[in-house]
N, C-alpha and C positions, 0 to 999 in steps of 0.2 A: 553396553549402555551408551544411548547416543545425548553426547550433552547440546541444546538445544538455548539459543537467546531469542527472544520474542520483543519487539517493538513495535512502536505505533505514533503513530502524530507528531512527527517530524516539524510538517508543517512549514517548510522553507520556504521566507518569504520577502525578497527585499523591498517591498512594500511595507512591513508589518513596523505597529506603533506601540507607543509607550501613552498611555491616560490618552489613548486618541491623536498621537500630532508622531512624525516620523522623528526621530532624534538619532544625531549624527555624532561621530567620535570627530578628533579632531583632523584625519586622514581623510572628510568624507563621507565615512562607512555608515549604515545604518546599525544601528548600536542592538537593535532587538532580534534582526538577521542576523549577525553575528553571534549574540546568544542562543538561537535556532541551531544553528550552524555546530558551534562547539558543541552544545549538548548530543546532536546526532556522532557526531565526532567521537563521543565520548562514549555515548554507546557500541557504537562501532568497534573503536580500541577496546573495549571492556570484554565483548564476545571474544575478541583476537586473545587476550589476554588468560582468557580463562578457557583458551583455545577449543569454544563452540565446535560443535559439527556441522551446524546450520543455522543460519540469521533467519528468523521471519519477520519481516516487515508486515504485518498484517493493513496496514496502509496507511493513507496521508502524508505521503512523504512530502507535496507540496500543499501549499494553501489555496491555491486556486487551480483553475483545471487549463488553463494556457500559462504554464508556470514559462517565467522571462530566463532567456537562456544562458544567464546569470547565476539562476536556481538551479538548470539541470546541470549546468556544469559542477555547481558546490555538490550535491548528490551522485554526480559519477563520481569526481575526485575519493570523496568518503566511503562509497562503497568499493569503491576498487582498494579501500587498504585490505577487505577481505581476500584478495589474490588470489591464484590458480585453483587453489583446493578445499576451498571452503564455500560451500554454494550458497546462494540466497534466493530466498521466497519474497515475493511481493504481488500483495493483492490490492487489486484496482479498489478504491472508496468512490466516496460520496463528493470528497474536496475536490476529486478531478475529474468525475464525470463532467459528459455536455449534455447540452438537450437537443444536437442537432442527431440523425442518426448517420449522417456521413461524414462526422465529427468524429475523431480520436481520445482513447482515456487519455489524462496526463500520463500517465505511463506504460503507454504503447511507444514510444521513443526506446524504448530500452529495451525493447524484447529484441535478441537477437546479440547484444551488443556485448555480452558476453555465453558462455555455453554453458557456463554454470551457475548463471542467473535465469530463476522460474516463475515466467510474471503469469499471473491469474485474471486473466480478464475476464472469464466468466468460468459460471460452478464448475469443476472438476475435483479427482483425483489423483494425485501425480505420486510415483515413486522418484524418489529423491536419492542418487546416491551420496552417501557421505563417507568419510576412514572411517568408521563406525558402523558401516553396513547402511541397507538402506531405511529411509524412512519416509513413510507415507503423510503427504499432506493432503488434506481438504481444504481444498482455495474457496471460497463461496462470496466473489466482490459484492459490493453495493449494488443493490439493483438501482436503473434510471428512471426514479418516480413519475416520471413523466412520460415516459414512454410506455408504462403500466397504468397513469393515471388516464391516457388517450384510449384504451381499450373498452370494450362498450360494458363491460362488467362492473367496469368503474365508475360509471354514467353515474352521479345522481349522489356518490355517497360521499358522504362527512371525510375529515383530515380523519376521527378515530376509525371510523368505517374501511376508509383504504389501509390506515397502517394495520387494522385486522387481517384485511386482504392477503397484505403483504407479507405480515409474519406469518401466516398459513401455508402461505406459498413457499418463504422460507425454507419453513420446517417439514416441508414434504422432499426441497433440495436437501435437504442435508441428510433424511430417512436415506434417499437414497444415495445422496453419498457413503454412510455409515452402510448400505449393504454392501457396498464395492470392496469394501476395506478388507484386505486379508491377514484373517487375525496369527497366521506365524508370525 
């Protein structure tokens, strides 16, 4: 049985405010980053701890989608305490899309940057190995509203009309993700 830690919304952001205004410790530091920062920290050692066989970051690991290199530094540091043999999943979101399409997700920086890190930039299904044999994920990122909202099907209709669109569209991704899946 493979044990399994799932997180999401990280959120790392040394921009990020407290009632609206940045607030600094007395080193400096942004004091709400730093709370971003430990908490992912903390989840991180918590997986290690209760020695996971795979991290899912389902996404938002940053706040905005040109995260300052501030951010991806605090984000390698923390995910590299998972080491050689524990792999991690990360799916592209919504925080770090662009709307350009010769733009990068915030976390297209990190594909490559270890080998057993498996980032999801678009729908697939990946076999994951782990010590506990392998296990299949279903990545399925944010799609980029805007690049779906510019297609001529989308011409004309309302915010609820396209988010119809979209979770249809969805859910035909994921039917066929779910038939790829091999149920040994």
């Amino acid at each position: 049985m493979s044990r399994l830690c799932h997180l999401s919304d990280s959120h790392l952001d040394d921009r990020a405010t407290v009632a609206g205004r940045i607030v600094l410790d007395a080193e400096g530091r942004n004091v709400r980053s730093l709370d971003r920062i430990r908490c992912f920290r903390a989840a991180i050692e918590g997986a290690i701890a209760r020695d996971c066989d795979l991290v899912i970051h389902a996404g938002d690991i940053y706040e905005h989608n040109k995260p300052w290199p501030s951010e991806e530094c605090a984000a390698i540091e923390i995910l590299d305490l998972l080491g050689d043999d524990r792999p991690l999943t990360i799916c592209a979101d919504n925080h770090g899309n662009v709307e350009s399409s010769i733009e990068k997700h915030a976390i297209e920086p990190l594909i490559g940057r270890r080998p057993w890190w498996y980032i999801f930039t678009r729908p697939e299904l990946r076999v994951i190995p782990t010590k506990s044999g392998p296990v299949q994920v279903a990545g399925l990122p944010s799609p980029r509203r805007s690049a779906l909202a510019a297609t001529e099907e989308c011409r004309g209709l309302s915010p609820e009309g396209l988010n119809a669109l979209i979770s249809g569209k969805l859910r035909k991704v994921l039917r066929f993700l779910r038939s790829q899946l091999d149920p040994s």
